[in-house]
C-alpha distance (Angstrom), angle and dihedral (degrees) to the residues before:
residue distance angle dihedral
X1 . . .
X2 4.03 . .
X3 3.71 86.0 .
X4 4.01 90.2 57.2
X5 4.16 87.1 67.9
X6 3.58 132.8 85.2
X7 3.65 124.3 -115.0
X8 3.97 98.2 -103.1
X9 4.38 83.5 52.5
X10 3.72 89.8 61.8
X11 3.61 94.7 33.2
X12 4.23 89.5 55.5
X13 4.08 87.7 40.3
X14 4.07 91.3 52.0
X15 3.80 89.8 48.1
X16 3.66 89.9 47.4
X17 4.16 93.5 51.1
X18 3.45 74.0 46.2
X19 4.04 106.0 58.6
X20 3.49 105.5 14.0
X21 3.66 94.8 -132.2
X22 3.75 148.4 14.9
X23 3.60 154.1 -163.6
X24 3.86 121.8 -138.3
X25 3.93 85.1 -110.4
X26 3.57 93.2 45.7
X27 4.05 93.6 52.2
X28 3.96 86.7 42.4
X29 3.70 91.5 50.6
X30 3.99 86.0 52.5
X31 4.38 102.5 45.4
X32 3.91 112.6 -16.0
X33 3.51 135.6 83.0
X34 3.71 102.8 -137.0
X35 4.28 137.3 -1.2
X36 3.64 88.2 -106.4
X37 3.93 90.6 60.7
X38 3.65 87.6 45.8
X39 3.82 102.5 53.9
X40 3.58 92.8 48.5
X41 3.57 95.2 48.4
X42 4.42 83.7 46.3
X43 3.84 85.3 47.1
X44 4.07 96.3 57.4
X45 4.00 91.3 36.9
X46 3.13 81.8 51.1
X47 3.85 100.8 54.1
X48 3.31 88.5 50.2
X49 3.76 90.1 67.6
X50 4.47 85.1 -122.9
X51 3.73 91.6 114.2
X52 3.95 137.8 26.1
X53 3.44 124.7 -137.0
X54 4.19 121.1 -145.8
X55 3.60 112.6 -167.7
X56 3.90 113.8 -133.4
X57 3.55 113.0 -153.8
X58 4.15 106.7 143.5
X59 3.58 122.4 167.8
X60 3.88 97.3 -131.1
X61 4.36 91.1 57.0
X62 4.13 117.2 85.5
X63 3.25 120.9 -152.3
X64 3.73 141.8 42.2
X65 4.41 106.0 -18.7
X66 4.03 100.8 -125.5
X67 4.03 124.0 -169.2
X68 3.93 122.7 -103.2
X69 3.46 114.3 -136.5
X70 4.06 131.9 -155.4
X71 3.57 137.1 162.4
X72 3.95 120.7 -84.2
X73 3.46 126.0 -137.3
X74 3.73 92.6 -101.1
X75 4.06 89.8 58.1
X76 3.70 90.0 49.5
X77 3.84 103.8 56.9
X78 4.43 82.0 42.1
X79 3.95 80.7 57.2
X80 3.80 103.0 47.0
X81 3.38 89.5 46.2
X82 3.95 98.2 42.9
X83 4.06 114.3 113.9
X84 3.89 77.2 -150.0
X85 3.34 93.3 74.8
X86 4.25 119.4 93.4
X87 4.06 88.2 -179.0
X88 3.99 135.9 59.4
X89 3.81 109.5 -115.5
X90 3.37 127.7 -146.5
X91 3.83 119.1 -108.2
X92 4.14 97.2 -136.6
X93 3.49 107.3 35.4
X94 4.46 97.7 -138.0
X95 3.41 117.0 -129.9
X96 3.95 129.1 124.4
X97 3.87 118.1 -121.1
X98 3.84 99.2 -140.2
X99 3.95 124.3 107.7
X100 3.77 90.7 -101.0
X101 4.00 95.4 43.8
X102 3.25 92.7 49.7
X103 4.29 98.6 40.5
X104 3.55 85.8 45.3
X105 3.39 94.5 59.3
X106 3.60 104.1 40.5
X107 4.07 82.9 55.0
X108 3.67 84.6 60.5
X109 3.86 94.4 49.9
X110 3.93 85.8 52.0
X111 3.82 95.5 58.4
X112 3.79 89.1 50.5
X113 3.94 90.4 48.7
X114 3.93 83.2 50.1
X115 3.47 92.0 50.9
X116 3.88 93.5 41.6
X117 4.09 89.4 61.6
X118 3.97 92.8 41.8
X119 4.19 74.9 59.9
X120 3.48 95.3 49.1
X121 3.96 100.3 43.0
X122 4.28 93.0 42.9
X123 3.52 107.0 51.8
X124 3.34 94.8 -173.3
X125 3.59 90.5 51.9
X126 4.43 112.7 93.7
X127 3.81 115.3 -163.0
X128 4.12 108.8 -166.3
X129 4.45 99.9 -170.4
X130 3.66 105.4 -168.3
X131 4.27 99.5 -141.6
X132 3.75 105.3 -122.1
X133 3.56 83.4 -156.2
X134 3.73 95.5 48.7
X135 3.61 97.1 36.5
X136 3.36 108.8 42.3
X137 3.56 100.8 140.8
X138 3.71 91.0 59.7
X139 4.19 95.3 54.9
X140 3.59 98.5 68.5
X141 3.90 108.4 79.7
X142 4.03 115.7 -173.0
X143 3.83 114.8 -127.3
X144 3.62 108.0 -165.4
X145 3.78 93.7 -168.0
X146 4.17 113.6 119.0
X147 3.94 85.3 -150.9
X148 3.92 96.2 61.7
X149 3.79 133.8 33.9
X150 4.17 126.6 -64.3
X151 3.47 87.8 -103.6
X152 4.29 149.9 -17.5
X153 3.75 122.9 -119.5
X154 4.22 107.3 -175.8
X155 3.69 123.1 -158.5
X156 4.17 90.0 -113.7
X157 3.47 147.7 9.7
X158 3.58 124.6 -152.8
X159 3.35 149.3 149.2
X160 4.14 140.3 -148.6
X161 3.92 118.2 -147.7
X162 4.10 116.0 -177.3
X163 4.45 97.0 -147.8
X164 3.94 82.2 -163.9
X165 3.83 95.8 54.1
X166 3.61 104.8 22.2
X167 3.67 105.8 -128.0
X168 4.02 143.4 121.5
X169 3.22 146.5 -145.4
X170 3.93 132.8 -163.7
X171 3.94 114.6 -145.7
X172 3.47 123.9 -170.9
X173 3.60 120.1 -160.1
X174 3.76 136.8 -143.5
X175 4.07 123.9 176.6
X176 3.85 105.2 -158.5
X177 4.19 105.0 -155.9
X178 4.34 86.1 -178.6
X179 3.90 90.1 -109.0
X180 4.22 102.7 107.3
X181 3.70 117.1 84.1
X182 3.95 107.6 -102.8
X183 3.96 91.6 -139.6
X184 3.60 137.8 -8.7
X185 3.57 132.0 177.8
X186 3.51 89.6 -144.3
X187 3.96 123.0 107.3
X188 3.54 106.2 -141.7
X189 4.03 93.2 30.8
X190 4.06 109.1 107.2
X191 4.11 114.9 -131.9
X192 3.36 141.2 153.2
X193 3.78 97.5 -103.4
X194 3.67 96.3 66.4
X195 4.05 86.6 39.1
X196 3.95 81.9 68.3
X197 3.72 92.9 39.4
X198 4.06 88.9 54.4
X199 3.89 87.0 48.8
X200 4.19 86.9 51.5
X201 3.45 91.6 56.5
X202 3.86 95.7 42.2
X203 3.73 83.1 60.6
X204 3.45 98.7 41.1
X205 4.08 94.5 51.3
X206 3.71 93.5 38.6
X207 3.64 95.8 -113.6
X208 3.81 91.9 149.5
X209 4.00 80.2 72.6
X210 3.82 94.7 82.1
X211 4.02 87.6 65.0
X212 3.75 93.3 55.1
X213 4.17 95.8 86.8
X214 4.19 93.2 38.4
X215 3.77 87.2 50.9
X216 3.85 101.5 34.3
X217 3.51 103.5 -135.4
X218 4.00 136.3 93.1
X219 4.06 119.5 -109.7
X220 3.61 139.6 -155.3
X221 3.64 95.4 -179.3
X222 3.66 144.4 -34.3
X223 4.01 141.2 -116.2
X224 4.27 122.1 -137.2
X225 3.07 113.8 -149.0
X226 4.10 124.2 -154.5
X227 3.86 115.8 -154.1
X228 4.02 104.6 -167.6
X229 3.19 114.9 -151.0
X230 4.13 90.3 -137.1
X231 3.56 137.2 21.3
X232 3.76 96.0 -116.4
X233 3.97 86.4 50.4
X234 3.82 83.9 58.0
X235 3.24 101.9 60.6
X236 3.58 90.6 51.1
X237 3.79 92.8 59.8
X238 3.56 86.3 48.9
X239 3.22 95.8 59.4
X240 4.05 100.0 49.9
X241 3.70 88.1 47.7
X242 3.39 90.3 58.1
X243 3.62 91.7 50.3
X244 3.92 90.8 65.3
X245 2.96 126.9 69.6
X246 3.72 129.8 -126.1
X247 3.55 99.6 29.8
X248 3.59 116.1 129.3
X249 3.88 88.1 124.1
X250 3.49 87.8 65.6
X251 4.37 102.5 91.2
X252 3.80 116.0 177.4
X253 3.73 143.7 -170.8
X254 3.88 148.4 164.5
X255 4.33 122.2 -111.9
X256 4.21 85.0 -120.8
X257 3.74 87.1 58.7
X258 3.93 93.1 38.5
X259 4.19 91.5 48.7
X260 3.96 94.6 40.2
X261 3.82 101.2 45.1
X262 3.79 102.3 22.9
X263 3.83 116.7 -117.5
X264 4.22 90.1 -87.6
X265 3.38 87.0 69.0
X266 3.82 135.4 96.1
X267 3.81 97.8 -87.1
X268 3.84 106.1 117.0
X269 3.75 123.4 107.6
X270 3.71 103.5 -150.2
X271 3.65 113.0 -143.8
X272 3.82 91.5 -9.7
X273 3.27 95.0 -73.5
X274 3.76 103.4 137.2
X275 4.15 90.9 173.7
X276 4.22 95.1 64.4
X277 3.49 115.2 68.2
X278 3.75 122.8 -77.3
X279 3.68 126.0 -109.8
X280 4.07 138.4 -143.2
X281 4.10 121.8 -131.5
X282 3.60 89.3 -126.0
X283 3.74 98.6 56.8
X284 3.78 124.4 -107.1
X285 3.86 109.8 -69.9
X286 3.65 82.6 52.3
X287 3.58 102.7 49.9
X288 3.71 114.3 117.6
X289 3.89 140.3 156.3
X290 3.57 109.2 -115.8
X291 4.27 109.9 149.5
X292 4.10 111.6 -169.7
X293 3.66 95.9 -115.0
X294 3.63 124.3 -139.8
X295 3.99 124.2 -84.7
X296 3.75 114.7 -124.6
């Protein structure tokens, strides 16, 4: 029974339903004070069969190895049925259990941990994450153009409100893990290029309008923004976004820049144009270098 747990169990289930997965870091960086709190809390959730524990060891990560945790099937049926709960959860929790599934989405979680301490260190800074666990039904956006796909699902979508000034803006997030074909001249072949296309005409037909009464705010547009997952996979973006044309919405960076600078920080190419000078989502009298440091 839900009501058999302590506050901090249904606090680490919610923000489980919540991101899917997560390292011990990750769930330290979001309510404990240390790792070592963190796996033994994991360890007795565990035991009691609530969560599941995945052991990350890959050969291409340095460092210490560290446990990724997600909810069990026991955990989920407690949730649905939890009067604690203000949202519907989703029975199957979707992620993929291969190495680039599952490093693609903990790359995700890490933006929105980055994003969680810009919240925390601006206070008159509001971040509004739409869960794509919890709000599934909201990621999928129909394109009904016979040039591009049926429809775009991004990795995140979020938006930044300024409480002092009043004002919004819509992000739209992609993280880029070097896998998808840059270009192809093939129709039914998915790339990058006709990723950006799909965003063009999202922007063009006011798609981005749907978001406005989910997120509570009014929008006149929207940025993507491409994470790399290397620097050398940056450039490459860079380059295609400079190919097309009309794309200064389009900001991109790489995760070394993200972890070292924070993601306030001066670390988007606008446009792909790595030469001009680089620019920070909050504008430039806000910019500020603020990187999530690591939990002991």
């Amino acid at each position: 029974m839900i009501k058999d747990l302590s506050k901090k169990d249904i606090e680490i289930l919610n923000l489980l339903s919540d991101y899917s997965i997560l390292t011990i870091s990750q769930l330290a960086s979001l309510c404990f004070p240390s790792r070592q709190v963190t796996r033994k809390k994991t360890k007795d959730l565990a035991r009691k069969r609530l969560i599941e524990l995945i052991h990350r060891d890959f050969s291409h990560i340095t460092g210490r190895s560290e446990n990724i945790v997600r909810l069990s099937p026991k955990s989920l049926k407690l949730l649905s049925e939890s009067e604690y709960r203000d949202r519907e959860i989703p029975s199957q929790l979707s992620f993929g259990t291969g190495l680039h599934d599952i490093e693609h989405q903990l790359l995700i979680n890490w933006v929105r941990l980055h994003l969680d301490f810009m919240e925390r260190k601006a206070s008159h800074i509001k971040v509004n994450f739409l869960s794509p666990q919890l709000h599934q039904n909201l990621y999928q956006i129909s394109i009904e153009d016979s040039g591009l796909s049926s429809s775009l699902i991004p990795d995140g979508i979020f938006s930044l409100s300024n409480t002092q000034q009043n004002r919004a803006l819509l992000f739209f997030l992609e993280v880029d893990m070097g896998t998808e074909t840059l270009s192809s001249s093939r129709t039914e072949t998915k790339n990058v290029r006709k990723k950006i296309l799909a965003y063009q005409h999202i922007f063009r037909e006011m798609l981005y309008k749907k978001f406005e009464n989910s997120l509570q705010a009014s929008f006149t547009g929207f940025r993507t923004l491409f994470l790399a997952d290397t620097t050398t996979r940056l450039k490459q973006l860079c380059q295609l976004t400079q190919s097309i044309r009309s794309t200064d919405f389009i900001w991109l960076t790489d995760k070394e820049s993200l972890f070292s600078n924070g993601i306030s920080d001066r670390i988007w190419v606008k446009g792909g144009k790595e030469d001009k000078e680089q620019y920070s989502i909050l504008g430039p009298s806000l910019a500020s270098k603020s990187p999530l440091l690591p939990i002991k």
